[in-house]
C-alpha positions as CSV (number, residue, x, y, z in Angstrom):
1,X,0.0,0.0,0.0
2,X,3.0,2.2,1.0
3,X,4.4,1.9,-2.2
4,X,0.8,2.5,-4.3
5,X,0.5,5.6,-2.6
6,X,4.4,6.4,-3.2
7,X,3.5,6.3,-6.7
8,X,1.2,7.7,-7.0
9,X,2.3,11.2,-5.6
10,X,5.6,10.8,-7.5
11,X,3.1,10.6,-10.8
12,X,0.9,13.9,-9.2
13,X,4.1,15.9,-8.7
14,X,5.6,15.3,-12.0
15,X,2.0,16.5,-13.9
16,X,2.5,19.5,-12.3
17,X,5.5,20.4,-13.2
18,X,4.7,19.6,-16.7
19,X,1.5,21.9,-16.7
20,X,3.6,24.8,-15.1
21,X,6.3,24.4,-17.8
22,X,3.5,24.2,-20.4
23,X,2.3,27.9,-19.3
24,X,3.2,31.1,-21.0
25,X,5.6,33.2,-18.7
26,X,3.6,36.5,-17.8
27,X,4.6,39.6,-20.0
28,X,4.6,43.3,-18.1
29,X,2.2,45.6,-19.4
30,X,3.4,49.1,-20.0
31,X,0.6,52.0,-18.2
32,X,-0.4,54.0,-21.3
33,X,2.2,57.5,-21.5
34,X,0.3,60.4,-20.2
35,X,-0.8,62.4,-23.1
36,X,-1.0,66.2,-22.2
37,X,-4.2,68.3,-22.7
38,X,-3.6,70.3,-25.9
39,X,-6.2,73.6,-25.7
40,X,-7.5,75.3,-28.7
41,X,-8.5,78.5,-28.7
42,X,-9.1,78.9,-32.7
43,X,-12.6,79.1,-33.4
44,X,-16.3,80.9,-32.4
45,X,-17.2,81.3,-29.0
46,X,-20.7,82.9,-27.5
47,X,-21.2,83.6,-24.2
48,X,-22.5,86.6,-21.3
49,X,-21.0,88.5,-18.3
50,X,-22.0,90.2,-15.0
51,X,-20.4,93.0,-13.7
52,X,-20.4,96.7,-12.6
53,X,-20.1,100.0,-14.5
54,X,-18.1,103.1,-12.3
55,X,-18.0,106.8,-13.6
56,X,-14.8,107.9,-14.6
57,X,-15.9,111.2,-14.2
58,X,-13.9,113.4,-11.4
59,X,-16.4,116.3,-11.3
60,X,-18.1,118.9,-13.2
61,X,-16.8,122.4,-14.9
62,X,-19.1,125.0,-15.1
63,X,-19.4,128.9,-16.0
64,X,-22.4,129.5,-13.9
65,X,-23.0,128.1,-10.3
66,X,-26.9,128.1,-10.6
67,X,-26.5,125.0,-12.9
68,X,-25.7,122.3,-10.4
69,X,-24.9,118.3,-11.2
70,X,-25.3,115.3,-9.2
71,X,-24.3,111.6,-10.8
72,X,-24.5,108.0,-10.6
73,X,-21.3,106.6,-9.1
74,X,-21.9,102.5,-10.1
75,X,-24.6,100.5,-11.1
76,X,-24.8,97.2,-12.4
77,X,-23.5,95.6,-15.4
78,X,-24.8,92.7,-17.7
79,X,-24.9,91.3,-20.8
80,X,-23.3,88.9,-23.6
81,X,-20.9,88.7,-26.3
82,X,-20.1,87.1,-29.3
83,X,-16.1,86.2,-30.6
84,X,-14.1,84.9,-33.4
85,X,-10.1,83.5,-32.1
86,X,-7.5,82.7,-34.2
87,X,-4.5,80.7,-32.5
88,X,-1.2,81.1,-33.6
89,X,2.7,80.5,-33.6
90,X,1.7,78.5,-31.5
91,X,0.7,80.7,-28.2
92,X,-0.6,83.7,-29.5
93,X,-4.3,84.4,-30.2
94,X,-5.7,87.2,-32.0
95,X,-9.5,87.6,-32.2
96,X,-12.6,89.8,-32.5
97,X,-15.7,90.2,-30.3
98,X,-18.6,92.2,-30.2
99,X,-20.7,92.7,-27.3
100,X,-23.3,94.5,-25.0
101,X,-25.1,94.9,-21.7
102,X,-27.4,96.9,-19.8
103,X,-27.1,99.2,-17.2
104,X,-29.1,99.3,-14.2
105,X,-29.2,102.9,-13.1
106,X,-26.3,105.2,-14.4
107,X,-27.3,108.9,-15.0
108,X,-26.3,112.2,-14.8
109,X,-29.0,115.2,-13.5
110,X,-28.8,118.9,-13.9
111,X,-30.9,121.8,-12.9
112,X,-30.8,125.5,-12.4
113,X,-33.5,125.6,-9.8
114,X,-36.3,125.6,-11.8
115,X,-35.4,123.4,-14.8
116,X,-34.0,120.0,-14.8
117,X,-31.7,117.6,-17.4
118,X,-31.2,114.1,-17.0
119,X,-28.0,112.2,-18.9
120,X,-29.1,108.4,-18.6
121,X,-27.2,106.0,-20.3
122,X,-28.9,101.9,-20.6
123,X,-26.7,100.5,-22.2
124,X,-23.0,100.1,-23.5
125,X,-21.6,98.0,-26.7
126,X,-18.5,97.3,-28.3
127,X,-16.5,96.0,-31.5
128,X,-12.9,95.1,-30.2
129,X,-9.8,93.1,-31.2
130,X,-8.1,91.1,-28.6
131,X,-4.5,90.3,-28.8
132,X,-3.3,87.8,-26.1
133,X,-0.6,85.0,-25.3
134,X,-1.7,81.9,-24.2
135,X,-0.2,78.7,-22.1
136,X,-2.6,75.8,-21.7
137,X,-5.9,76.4,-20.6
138,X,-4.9,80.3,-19.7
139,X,-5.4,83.2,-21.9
140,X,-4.2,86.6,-21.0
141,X,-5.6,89.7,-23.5
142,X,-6.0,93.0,-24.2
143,X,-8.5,94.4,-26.1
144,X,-9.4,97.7,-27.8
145,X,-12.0,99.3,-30.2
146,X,-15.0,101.4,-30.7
147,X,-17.6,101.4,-28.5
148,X,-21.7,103.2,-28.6
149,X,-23.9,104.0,-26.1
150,X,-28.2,104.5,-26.1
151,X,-29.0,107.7,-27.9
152,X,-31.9,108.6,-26.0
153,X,-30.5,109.1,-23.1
154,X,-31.0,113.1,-22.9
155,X,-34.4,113.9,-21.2
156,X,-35.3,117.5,-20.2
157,X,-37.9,119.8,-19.4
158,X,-36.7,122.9,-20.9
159,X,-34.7,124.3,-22.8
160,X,-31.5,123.1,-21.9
161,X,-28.9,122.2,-24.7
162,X,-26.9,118.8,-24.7
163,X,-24.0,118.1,-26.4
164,X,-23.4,114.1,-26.1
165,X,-21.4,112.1,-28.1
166,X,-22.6,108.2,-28.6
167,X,-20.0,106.6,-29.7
168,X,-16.3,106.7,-28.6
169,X,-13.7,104.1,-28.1
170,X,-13.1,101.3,-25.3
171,X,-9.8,99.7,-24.1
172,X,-9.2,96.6,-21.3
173,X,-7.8,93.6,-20.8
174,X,-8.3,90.3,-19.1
175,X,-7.8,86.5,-18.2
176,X,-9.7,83.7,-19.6
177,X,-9.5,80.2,-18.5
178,X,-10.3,76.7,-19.8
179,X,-11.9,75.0,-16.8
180,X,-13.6,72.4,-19.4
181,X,-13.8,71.2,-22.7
182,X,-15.4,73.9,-24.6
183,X,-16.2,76.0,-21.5
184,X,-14.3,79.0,-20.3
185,X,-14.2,81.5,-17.7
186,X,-13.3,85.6,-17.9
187,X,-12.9,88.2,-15.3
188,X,-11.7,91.7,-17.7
189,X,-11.8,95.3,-16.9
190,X,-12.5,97.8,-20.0
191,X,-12.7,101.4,-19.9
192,X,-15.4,103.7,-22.4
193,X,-14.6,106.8,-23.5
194,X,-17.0,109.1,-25.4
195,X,-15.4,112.2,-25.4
196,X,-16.9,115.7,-23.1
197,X,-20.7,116.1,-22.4
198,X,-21.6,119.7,-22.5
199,X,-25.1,121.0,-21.2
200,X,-25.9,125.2,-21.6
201,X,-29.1,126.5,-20.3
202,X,-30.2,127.8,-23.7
203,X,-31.2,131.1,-22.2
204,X,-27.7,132.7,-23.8
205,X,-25.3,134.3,-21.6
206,X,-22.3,131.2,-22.2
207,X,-23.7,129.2,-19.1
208,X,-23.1,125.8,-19.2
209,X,-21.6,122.9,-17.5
210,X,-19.5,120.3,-19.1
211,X,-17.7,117.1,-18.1
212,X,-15.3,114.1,-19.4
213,X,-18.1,110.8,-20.5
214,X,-16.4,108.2,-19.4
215,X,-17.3,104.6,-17.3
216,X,-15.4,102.1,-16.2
217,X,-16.4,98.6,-16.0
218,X,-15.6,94.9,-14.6
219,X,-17.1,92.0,-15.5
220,X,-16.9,88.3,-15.0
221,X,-18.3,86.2,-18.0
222,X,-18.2,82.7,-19.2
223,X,-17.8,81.6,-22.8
224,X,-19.0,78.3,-24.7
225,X,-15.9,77.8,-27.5
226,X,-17.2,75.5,-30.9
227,X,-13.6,75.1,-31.8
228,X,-14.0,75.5,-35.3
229,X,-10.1,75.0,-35.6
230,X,-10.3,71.4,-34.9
231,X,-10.9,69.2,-32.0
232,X,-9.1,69.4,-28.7
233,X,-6.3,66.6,-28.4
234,X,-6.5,64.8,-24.9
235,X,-8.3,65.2,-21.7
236,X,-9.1,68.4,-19.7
């Protein structure tokens, strides 16, 4: 019996051996290489913004001190835009964008004593280029163009004579940031110039009272990018 059961281990043993020499030795399996996100920034993107508007206005200059002013300081700011980029050599984007937004409550107001004039302007828009340098998801810009304003903003009681300009120029800057695929997010500041603002009383004599138009504004935005350059390579 001793020797059956000998044999028959010596028989197991040596089967197994022959099974684990028939088996393929196990090959290592190389992780994938990391492929870096590769942002595009060529193509049309749409988008809006929140924000305030400030006047850039430091006072008032007047020949007569019965025409007094008072003014808006900052009111609120919102709107969209619309943008064509072009990316190039290879961080450098240059672009175009139009946009516009509302203004919540930002007016001038002028009386003599008896008569009143209101300056109210609802709402700002621009036509800009941008210029910028980007690394990655990160854009960095400034922008410049010519920018309009409502022009019916002059409401008055009397005979008080305006002279407002409507359209002017704008200039800013700002950062935009990829935070994923197709969606981006801006905080800019921009300035709007149109020119001096002069109000007379119309009652002859060279009384009036004048002052530099100008606002400036901050926004933060968001933009939605439909690459038409090409799809993004790799993962956000």
């Amino acid at each position: 019996m001793k020797k059956i059961l000998l044999a028959a281990a010596v028989a197991a043993l040596s089967s197994t051996s022959v099974f684990a020499a028939d088996l393929a030795a196990r090959h290592y399996t190389k992780a994938p290489a990391y492929v870096a996100p590769v942002y595009n920034w060529t193509g049309f993107y749409v988008g809006g913004f929140v924000g305030g508007a400030f006047d850039g206005s430091n006072g008032f200059s007047t020949t007569s001190p019965a025409i007094a002013g008072t003014r808006t300081d900052s009111s609120f700011f919102g709107g969209g835009q619309v943008g064509l980029n072009y990316q190039f050599a290879p961080n450098w984007v240059v672009g175009i964008e139009g946009d516009i937004g509302g203004l919540s409550d930002h007016k001038r107001s002028f009386t003599d004593g008896v008569n009143t004039l209101s300056d109210n302007t609802d709402w700002l828009a621009s036509v800009t280029g941008r210029f910028g340098y980007t690394w990655g998801p990160g854009l960095v810009y400034a922008k410049g163009g010519v920018a309009f304003r409502d022009n019916g903003g002059l409401n008055s009681t009397t005979a008080f004579v305006a002279n407002r300009e409507d359209t002017g120029y704008t200039v800013g800057g700002g950062f935009e940031y990829f935070f994923a695929p197709a969606w981006t997010a801006k905080i800019e500041y921009d300035y709007y110039n149109f020119d001096n603002t002069t109000i007379a009383t119309g009652l002859g004599g060279g009384n009036f009272i004048s002052y530099r138009d100008d606002v400036h504004t901050v926004k933060a935005g968001i933009n939605y990018h439909f690459n038409w350059g090409g799809p993004v390579v790799g993962n956000f």
